[in-house]
Structure formats: C-alpha cells, structure tokens
C-alpha positions in Angstrom: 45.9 66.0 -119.4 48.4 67.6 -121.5 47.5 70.1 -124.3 48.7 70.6 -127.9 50.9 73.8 -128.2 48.9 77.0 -128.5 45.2 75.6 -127.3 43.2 77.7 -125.5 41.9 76.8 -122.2 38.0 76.5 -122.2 36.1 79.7 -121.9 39.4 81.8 -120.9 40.5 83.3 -124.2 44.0 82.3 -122.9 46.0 80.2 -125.1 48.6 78.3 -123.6 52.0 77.0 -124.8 53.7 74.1 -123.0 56.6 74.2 -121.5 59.1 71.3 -121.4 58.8 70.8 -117.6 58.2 68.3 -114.9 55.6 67.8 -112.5 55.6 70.3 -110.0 54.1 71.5 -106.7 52.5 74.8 -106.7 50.7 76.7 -104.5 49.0 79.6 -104.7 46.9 82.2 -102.6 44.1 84.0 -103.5 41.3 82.7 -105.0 40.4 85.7 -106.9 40.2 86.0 -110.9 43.6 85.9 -111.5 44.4 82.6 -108.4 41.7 80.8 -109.7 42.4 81.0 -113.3 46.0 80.3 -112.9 45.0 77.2 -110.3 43.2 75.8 -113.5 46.1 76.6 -116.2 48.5 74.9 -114.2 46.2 72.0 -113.3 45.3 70.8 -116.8 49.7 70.9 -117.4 49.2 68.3 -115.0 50.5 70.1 -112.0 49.7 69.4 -108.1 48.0 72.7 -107.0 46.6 73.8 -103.8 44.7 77.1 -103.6 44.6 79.0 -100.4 42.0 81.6 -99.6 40.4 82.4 -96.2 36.6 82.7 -98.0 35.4 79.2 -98.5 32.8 80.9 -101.0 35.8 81.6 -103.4 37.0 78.3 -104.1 33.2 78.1 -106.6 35.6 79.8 -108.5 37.9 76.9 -109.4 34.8 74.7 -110.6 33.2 71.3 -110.5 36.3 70.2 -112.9 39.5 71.1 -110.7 40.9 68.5 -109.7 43.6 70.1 -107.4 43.7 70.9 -103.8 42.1 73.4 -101.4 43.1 75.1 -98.3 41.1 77.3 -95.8 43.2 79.8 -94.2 45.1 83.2 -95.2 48.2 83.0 -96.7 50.1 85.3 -93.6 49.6 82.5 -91.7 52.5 79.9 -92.0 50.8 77.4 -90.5 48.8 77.9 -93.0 51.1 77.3 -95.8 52.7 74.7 -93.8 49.1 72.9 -94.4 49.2 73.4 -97.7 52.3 72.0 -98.3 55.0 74.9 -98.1 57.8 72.6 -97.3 57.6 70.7 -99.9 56.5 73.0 -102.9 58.5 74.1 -106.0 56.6 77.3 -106.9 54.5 79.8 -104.9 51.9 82.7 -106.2 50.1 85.2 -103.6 47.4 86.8 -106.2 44.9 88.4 -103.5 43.9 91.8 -104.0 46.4 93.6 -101.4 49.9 95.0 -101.7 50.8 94.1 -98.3 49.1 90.9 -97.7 51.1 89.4 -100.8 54.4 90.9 -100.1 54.0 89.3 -96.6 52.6 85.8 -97.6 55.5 85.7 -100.7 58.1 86.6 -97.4 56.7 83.8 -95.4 57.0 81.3 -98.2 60.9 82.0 -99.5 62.2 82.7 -95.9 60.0 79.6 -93.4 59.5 77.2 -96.2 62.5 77.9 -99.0 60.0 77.8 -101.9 62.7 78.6 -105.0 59.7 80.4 -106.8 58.0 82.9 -105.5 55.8 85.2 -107.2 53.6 88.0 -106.1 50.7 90.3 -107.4 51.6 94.1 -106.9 48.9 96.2 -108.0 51.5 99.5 -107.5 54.4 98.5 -110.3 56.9 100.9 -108.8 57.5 98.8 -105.4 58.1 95.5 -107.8 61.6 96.3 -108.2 62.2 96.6 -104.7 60.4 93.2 -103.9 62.4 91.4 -106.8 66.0 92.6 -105.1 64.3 90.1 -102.4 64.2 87.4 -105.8 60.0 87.7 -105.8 59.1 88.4 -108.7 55.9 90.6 -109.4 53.2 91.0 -111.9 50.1 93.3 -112.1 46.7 92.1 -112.9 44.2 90.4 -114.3 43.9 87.3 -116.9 47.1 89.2 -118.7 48.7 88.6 -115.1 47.8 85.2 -114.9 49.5 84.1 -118.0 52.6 86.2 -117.1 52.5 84.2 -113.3 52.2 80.9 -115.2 54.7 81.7 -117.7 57.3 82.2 -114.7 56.3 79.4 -112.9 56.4 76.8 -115.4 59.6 78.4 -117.5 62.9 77.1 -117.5 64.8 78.1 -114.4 67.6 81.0 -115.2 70.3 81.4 -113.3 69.8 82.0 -109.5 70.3 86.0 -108.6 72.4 85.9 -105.3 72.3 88.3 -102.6 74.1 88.0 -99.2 71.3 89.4 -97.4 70.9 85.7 -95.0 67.6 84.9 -94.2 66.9 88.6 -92.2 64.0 90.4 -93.7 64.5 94.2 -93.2 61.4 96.3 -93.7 60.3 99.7 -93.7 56.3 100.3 -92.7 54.1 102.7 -92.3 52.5 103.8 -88.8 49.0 103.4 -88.4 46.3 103.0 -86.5 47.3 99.6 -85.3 50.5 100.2 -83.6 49.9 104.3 -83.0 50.7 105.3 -80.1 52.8 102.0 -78.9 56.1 102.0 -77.6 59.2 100.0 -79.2 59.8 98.1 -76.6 56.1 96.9 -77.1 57.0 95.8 -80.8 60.1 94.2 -80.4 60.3 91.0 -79.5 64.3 89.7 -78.4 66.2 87.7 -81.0 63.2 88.0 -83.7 62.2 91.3 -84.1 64.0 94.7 -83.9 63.0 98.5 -84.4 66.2 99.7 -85.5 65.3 103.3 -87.0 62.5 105.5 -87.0 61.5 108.3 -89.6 59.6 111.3 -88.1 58.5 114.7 -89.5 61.2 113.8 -91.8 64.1 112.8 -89.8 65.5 110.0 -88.9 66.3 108.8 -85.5 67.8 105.8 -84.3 65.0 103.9 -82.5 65.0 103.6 -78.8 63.5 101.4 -76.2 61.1 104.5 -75.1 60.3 105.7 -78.4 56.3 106.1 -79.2 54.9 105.5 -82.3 53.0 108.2 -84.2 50.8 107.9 -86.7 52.8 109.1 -90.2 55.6 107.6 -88.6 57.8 105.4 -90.6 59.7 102.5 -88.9 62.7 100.0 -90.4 62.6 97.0 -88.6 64.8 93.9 -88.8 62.7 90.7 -88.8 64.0 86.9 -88.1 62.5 84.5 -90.1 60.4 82.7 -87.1 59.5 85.8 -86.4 57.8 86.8 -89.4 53.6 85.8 -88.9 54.0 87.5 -85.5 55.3 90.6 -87.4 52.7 90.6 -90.0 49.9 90.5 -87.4 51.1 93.4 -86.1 51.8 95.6 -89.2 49.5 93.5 -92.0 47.1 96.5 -92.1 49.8 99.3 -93.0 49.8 101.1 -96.0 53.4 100.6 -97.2 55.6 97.7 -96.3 58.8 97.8 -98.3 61.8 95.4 -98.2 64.8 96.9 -97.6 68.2 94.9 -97.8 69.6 93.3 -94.5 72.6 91.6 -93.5 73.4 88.4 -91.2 
C-alpha cells in the first residue's frame, strides 16, 4: 500500500514522504527499535524486506501486520545473508546495537554479495567517515536514525564514489582476549588472510610469522573477500575494527 506524501506511519510519530522509486529488495539486520521500525517503513512503500536477527523473540517487534520476511541467524554469518537473499538484494541495513558487528555484517554484504547499498548503524560518529571511504554509509540512532536509513535507501541513487581499493578489505583491530597471546601464523590463513603490521607499545613492526599477540596490541590485517566470516569469528569481539584502504 502506498501512502499520500507526508502521512505518518501508525503509532511512530514518523512521517514519511515517498520517493519516486521502484520496488526493491532490502534487507536488514537487527531487529532492534530502529531494524524493526525501518522493516515496517519500508514495507508499507511496498518493498520486499527480510529482517535478520539471531533472537527469534525480536521479530514480536515487527507485528502481527508485517508482511515481509524473516531470517534466524546473525548477520556475520554470510550464509546467513546468503539465506536471506544477499545475492539478489538492492539495499542492505545492519542496525544492531554493536560497532563491530555492523561494520562486519555491512563488509560481508558489499564485498560476498555486491549489495550497491549498504548502510550501517555506528553508535561512535567519528569512525563513520572512515567506514564511508569503504562507500557504507553510517547513521547514529534511534527513530531519528531510522528515517535517515530509509531516506538513503529509498533516495535517488547519486553518482557512484570510486575507489581502486579491489575487493581487499584492510583492517586495523584491536587485541583482545580472544586472540591474546596467539601467534601470526595461527591467524593467517594462505591466500585469504594476512597480518601485515603490528602496532606495539606504540611502534610499529612489520608482522612476522613468530610474532605473539599481546593484549593492547594493534594489528592491520589484509582480508580476501572469502575470507571474511572466518575473520570476523576470530576478531568479532574486539573493541575497534577500522577499515583502512587496500590495494589489489
């Protein structure tokens, strides 16, 4: 169903313009406040939509009305996304409530599936810059961020940003807990993944074979796009994960 210019979706407060746009596939993970309500925005546009989100509970959220698709799972999981119909999508949304799990999901969606849209909740506005040189573009929460993700999903596509980066993700984490105390050679994995510096009591190395990870550490590492669920398993839980630019 398509609404008049400037209604107001039912019990939001958020009114809603129309854009002159085609059907589209979106999907969107995160099934929080701000997934759900933009799963029901761009539904009633009439919209294919499938919400992923790894608590079934969550999806109560979306309401008896919704008449668009659901997907158990999380969204670092390309499988996952495959499932839910990444390789055929238009537009994609991560809207959970972590940094790094949305960062990664938004990865896994423009550099697996090619999705030309991607856009990504950042709750820390300084590390959106950094994410949109990787063309993701960011927002920050809440029912103000879901009209701003809607609004760039559903506008009319600007001209395409180009960066001759190929499809190599280069990213600089954090060392915790999870991959303290680990060699490099334990990390890398031939062809797809590769430690190529490490930053220590503020210098920086080149990263050998031998090298141990310490805690604090802070590691650049080159990822292939195959490559990039078995990365996030192993680094989804640091603190910072930042995109750096890469070559191929």
């Amino acid at each position: 169903m398509r609404r008049a210019p400037g209604q107001c979706l039912a019990g939001s407060g958020i009114r809603v313009y129309n854009w002159p746009v085609l059907k589209m596939k979106y999907i969107i993970v995160g099934c929080g406040r701000v997934g759900s309500m933009l799963a029901k925005l761009l539904v009633e546009e009439g919209h294919e939509v499938t919400v992923v989100d790894e608590n079934p509970a969550a999806f109560k959220r979306l309401g008896s009305r919704f008449t668009g698709q659901v997907e158990l799972g999380t969204g670092i999981d390309a499988e996952v996304i495959r499932r839910a119909g990444g390789e055929t999508a238009d537009g994609f949304a991560s809207t959970t409530n972590g940094d790094n799990r949305n960062v990664m999901a938004a990865l896994i969606a423009q550099r697996l599936f090619n999705i030309k849209k991607v856009v990504a909740r950042i709750y820390d506005p300084p590390r959106g810059k950094m994410y949109r040189e990787l063309g993701i573009e960011t927002v920050c929460p809440t029912t103000v961020g879901a009209q701003l993700i809607r609004d760039m999903l559903v506008a009319p596509a600007q001209a395409p940003v180009s960066f001759d980066f190929g499809k190599l993700s280069s990213l600089r984490c954090a060392v915790t807990d999870a991959v303290a105390n680990r060699r490099v050679s334990e990390i890398e994995r031939e062809g797809a993944i590769r430690v190529a510096a490490i930053r220590s009591s503020g210098a920086v190395r080149v990263a050998s074979p031998n090298d141990v990870l310490r805690r604090g550490d802070e590691v650049n590492v080159i990822v292939a796009p195959e490559a990039l669920a078995q990365f996030t398993k192993l680094f989804a839980d640091t603190s910072v994960i930042v995109p750096e630019k890469a070559s191929a």
